[in-house]
N, C-alpha and C positions, 0 to 999 in steps of 0.2 A: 504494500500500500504506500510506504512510503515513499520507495522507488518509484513507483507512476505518478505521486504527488511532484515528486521532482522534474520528472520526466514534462508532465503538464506542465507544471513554472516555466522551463526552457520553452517551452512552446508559445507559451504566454508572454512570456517576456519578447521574441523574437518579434511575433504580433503587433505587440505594443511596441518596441521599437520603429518598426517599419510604422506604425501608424503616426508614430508621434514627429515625424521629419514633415509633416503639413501642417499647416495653422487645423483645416478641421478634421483631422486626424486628433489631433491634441484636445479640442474640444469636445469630440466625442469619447474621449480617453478618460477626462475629467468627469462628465458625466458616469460614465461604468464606475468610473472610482466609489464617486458618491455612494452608488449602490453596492459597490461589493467592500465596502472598508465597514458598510450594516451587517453583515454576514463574517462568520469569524471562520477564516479562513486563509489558505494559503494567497489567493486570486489577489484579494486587498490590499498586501504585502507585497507581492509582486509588481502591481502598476503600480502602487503609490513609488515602490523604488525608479522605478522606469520614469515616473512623471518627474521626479526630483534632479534627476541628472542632467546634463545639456548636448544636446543632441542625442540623445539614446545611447550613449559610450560609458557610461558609469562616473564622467568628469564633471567636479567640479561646474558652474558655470564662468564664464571667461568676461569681465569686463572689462569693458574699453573706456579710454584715456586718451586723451588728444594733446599732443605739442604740437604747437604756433610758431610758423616762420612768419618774421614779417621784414622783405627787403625789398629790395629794388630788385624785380626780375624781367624788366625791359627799359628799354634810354640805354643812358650811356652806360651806369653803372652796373647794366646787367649781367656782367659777369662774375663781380663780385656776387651780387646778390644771388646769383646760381649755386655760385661756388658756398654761398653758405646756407641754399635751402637742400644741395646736393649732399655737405655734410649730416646735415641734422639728421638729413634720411638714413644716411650709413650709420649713426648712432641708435637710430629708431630699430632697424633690422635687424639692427647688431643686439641689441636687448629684449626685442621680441624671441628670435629664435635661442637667445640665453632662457628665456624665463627670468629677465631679472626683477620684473615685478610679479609675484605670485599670486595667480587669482587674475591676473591683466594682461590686456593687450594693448602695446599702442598705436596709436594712428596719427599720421601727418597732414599737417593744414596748412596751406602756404598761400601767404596775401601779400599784393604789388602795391607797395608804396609810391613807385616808379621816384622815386627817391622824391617828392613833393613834400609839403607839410598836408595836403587835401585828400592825399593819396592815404600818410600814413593814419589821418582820421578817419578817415571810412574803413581802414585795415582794422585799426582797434575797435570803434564801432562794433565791427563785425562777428571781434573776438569774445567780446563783452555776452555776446547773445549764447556763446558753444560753453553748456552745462558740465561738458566733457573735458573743458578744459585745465589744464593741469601747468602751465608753462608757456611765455611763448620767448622765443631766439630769435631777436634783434634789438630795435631797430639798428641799422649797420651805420647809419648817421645823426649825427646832434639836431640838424635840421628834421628831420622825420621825430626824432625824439621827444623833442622839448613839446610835438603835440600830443604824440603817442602815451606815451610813458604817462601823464596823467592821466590818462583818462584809464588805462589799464591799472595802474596804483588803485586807481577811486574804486575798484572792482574787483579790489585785493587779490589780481592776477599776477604769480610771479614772471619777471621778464629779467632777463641774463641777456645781454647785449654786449657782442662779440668785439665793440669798436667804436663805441660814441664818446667826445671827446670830452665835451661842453662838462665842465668844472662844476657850475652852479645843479648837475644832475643830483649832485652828488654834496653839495650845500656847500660848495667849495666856494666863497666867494671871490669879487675882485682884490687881489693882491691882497688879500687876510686869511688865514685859516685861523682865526678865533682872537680872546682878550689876550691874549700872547705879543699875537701881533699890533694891539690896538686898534683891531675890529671886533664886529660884533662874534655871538658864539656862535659857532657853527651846528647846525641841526641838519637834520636826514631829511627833505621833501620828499622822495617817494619809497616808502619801507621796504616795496617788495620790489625795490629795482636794483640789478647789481650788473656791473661791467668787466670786462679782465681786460680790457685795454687801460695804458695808461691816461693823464688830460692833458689838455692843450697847456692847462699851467706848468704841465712836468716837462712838455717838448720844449715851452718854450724857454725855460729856466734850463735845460740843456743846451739847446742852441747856444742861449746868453753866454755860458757860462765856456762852451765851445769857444764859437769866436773871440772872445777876449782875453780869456787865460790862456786857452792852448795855442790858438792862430798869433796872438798878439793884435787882434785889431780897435781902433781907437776912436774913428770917426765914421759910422755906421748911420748908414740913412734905411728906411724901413718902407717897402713897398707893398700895402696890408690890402686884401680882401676884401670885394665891397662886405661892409656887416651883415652879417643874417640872424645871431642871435648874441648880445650882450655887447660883451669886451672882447674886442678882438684877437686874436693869435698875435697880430703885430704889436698892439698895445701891451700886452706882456711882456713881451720880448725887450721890447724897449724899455719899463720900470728894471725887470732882470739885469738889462746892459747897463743900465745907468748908475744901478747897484754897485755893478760892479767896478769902477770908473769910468766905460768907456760912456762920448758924446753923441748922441742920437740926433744926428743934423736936420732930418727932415723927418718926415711922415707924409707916403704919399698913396693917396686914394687908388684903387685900381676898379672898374669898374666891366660888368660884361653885360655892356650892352651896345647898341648902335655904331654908338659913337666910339667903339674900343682904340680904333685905329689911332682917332685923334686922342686918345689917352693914352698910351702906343708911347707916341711922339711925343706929346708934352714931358714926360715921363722922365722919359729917356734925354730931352735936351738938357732937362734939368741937372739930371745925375751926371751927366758929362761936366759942363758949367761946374757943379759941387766937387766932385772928384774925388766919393770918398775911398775909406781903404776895403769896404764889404758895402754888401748892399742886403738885406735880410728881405727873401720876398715871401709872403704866403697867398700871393694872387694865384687865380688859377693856371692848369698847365696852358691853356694856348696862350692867355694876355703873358703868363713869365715869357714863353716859346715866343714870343713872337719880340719883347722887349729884349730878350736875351740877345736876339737874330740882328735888332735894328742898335744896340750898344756895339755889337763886332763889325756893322757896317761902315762904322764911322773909327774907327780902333781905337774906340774908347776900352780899356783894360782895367775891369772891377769886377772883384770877386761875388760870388755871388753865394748866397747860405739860403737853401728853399726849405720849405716841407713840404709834408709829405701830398700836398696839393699837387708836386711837380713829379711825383712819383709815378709817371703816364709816358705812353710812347708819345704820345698827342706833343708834350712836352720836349723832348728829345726831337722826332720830327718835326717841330717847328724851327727849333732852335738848331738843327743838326753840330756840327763839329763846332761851336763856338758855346755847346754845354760842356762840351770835356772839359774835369777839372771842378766842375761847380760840386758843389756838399748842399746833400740834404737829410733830414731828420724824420723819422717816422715810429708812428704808438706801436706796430707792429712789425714783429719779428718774424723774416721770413722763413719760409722750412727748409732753407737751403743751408737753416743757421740752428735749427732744431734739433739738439741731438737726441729728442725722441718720439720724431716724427717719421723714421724710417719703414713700422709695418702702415701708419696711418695713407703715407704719401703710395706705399703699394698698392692697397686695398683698395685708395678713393681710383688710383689711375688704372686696376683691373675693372672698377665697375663703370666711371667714366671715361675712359680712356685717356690716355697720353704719348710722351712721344716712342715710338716703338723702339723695336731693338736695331733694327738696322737705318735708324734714321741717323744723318751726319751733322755734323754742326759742331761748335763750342760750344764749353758749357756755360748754358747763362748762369749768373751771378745774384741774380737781383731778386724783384718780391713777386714775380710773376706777375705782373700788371695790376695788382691789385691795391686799391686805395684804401688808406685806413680813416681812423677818423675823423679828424681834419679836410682833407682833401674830398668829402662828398658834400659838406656843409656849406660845411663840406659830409655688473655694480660695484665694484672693488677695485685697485691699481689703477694701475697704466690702461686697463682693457684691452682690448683684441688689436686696434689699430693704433695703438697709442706705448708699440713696444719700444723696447729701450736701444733697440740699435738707432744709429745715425740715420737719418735724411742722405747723408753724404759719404756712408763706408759704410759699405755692405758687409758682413763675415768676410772677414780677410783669407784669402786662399791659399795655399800651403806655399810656403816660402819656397827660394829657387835652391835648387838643391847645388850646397856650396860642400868640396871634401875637406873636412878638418885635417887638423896636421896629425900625420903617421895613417892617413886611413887611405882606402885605395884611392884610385880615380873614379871619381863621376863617369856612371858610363853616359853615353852620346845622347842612349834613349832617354835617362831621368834626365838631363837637362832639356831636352826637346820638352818630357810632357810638362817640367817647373815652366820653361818659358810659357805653353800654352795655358800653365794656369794663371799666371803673371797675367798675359792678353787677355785671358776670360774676366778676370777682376778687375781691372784696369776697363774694361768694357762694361762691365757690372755697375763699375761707381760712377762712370759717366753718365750712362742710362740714369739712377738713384738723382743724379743731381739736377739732370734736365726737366726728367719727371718733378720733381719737388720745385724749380723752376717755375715752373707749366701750371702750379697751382698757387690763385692768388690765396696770400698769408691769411686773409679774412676766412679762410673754410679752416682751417685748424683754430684757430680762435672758437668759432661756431659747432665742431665739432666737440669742444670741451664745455663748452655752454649748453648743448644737450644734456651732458654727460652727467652734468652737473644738477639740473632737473630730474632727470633721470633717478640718480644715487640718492637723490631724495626723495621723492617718489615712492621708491623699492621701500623705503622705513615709514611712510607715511600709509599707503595706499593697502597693502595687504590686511591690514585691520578695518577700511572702512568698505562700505554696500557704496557707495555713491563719490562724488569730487563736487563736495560742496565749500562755503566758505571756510568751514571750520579745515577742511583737508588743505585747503589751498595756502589758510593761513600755517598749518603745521610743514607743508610743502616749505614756504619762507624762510621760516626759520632752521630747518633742515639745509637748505641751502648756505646759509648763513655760516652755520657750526660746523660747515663740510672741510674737508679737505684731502685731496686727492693728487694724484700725480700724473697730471694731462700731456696733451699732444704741446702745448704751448708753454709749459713749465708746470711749476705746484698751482694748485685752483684753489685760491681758497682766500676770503672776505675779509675785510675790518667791518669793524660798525656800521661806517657808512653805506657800505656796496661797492668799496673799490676794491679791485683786487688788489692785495699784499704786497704783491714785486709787481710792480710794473716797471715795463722797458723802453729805454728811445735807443732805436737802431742810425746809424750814421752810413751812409751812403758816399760815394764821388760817381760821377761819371766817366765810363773811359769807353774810346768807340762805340758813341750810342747806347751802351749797358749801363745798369744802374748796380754798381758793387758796395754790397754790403762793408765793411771796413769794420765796423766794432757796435757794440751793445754797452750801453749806458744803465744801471738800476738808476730808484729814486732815491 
């Protein structure tokens, strides 16, 4: 009897599975329930177990969670903003098939700022409404930001932003960080927002501190961006230089619009006329490209210190050969300088591709075209893509086989196969560096800003039914208290929502490239 009781339940249950993969399949599943959970019997026991599981498998049920990309994913800046809703996704994939939230699944939502202020409004807007939401990665500019970021804060949605630069996000004010300095005290405007780029105050106190102490220069005139939100990039820079003795001759507007050509030219007769020993520009890449191009016309000879505004081919092909030599500064570090960007630059360049194996060229040097912050305004470890080999040396391949002294000779054959392993490595690390190259620095930023959401997430979400405020706000502070060791260095907050180490990378140009040269902390 028992055995046929059993025999039955298999039968039963199979039934009820096949029946419960339809909406009314399940409906009429729940009705039988009804009636046979009245009757004390094996039957009752058996679909109740079948109705309880998700999809008739015996599992758990699986909910979903949503992380927000919010960038630029058409205009100019669209490859940036690709290259950091293309990370987020490798991060997404990459913890879904971990399981690293249990009980969850998540999903990707990606909205086009087109790097506007109207754009990134309607993008939070949008975000505001997804009940699902748990996070979202960007905005990739201070411009996009300073509209976004409230309005997601007001919504207690956390946002990790891969590269916004603007100081005051972050309560940083003009030239004070608190009653120290004889300003006011500094306070956090938006709780759930945090960045791992450095700010415009740290570039430009780099720069300052560049050109004067190290370069030696003395009379420095400033060619600043028309404004788009507060105090400018230039206006720091100049308090920074004037700090530090040098004289700030001028201060000259640069503007993109109509009339750029005749601002061009004003510009530049000026600086000739002044003659000073640097000229600091944060104007964009064509109006620098183009003033660059119209100072070498005339052989006027002034050094030139950009950000990372001029960090664009746009930039170099305006100006061509009379950029060699100029120095520029930038919040981010590219993965050519990452020593543990090596499995991430793999993984992103097997799924989106990069440059092949037999493809020829130098290696480029630079941030792979990719603007950081300024210039658009401007669940554990390392994880899967985030391993500790170089960007730039791949496992080293067995050395050339050399005979120590009293041993025989090298025969003909092991040196032939040392040389081929030499040439296989040697080709190995060229590949590593092009690739890493090829990807702008803003997708490993972005790729840790998941990561980051993510590892928070996994400690938040497995105890809760739903991603309500109360999860979102534990999301926060998780984020907060984290710390991890990402694609872009340690991840991990002050009070405010900056990240800890932040970096300015120092640039020259040489033949059209844009070479890294050194990494700055604050």
């Amino acid at each position: 009897m028992r055995a046929a009781l059993v025999a039955g339940g298999g039968r039963i249950a199979r039934w009820s599975r096949t029946r419960s993969h339809s909406r009314r399949g399940r409906v009429l599943l729940a009705a039988v329930v009804v009636l046979a959970l009245g009757v004390p019997s094996a039957l009752g026991f058996v679909l109740a177990t079948v109705l309880g599981a998700d999809g008739g498998d015996g599992s758990p049920a699986t909910r979903v969670a949503t992380i927000g990309v919010l960038a630029p994913l058409s205009g100019e800046l669209s490859a940036d903003g690709t290259s950091v809703r293309n990370a987020v996704a490798l991060a997404v994939d990459e913890a879904n098939e971990d399981r690293a939230i249990p009980g969850w699944r998540l999903e990707l939502s990606s909205r086009d700022d087109r790097s506007r202020p109207d754009g990134g409004a309607q993008a939070a807007d949008a975000f505001t409404t997804n009940d699902r939401l748990i996070g979202v990665v960007g905005p990739v500019s201070s411009l996009v930001a300073r509209v976004a970021v409230p309005t997601l804060a007001a919504a207690g949605i956390p946002v990790v932003s891969p590269s916004t630069a603007d100081p005051t996000l972050t309560g940083i004010g003009a030239g004070s960080t608190g009653p120290a300095a004889g300003g006011p005290a500094r306070t956090r405007p938006y709780p759930t927002y945090f960045r791992l780029s450095g700010t415009d105050e740290l570039q430009a106190q780099v720069a300052a501190e560049y050109a004067v102490d190290t370069l030696g220069r003395r009379r420095i005139a400033v060619v600043d961006g028309e404004p788009r939100y507060g105090t400018t990039l230039g206006d720091r820079f100049a308090v920074h230089a004037t700090a530090l003795g040098a004289s700030v001759t001028a201060l000259y507007p640069a503007y993109a619009d109509a009339d750029a050509d005749a601002n061009v030219d004003d510009v530049a007769a000026s600086l000739e006329q002044e003659a000073p020993d640097l000229v600091y520009v944060t104007a964009g890449a064509d109006f620098a490209g183009r003033l660059r191009a119209r100072l070498a016309e005339t052989g006027t000879s002034i050094q030139v210190l950009g950000t990372d505004a001029l960090l664009s081919a746009r930039y170099t092909a305006t100006a061509r050969t009379a950029a060699d030599g100029d120095l520029l500064t930038s919040l981010l570090v590219p993965l050519t300088r990452l020593p543990a960007a090596g499995a991430f630059v793999a993984t992103y360049s097997q799924r989106y591709g990069g440059p092949a194996d037999d493809q020829g060229g130098t290696t480029p040097s630079g941030a792979g075209g990719g603007d950081s912050a300024s210039s658009t305004d401007r669940a554990a470890g390392g994880g899967r893509a985030s391993g500790a080999s170089s960007a730039t040396a791949p496992a080293t391949a067995p050395a050339a086989g050399r005979a120590s002294a009293g041993s025989a000779p090298a025969d003909p054959s092991d040196t032939a196969t040392a040389r081929q392993h030499r040439v296989a490595h040697d080709a190995a690390v060229e590949l590593a560096q092009r690739r890493a190259a090829a990807i702008p620095a803003a997708a490993a930023y972005a790729y840790d800003a998941a990561r980051a959401i993510i590892r928070a997430a996994a400690t938040v979400l497995p105890r809760r039914a739903v991603v309500d405020q109360t999860a979102r706000h534990d999301i926060v502070s998780a984020i907060g208290s984290g710390t991890f060791a990402g694609v872009s260095g340690t991840v991990s907050f002050d009070r405010w929502g900056d990240v800890k180490d932040p970096r300015v990378v120092l640039y020259t140009v040489l033949g059209g490239r844009f070479v890294a040269m050194a990494t700055r902390t604050s």
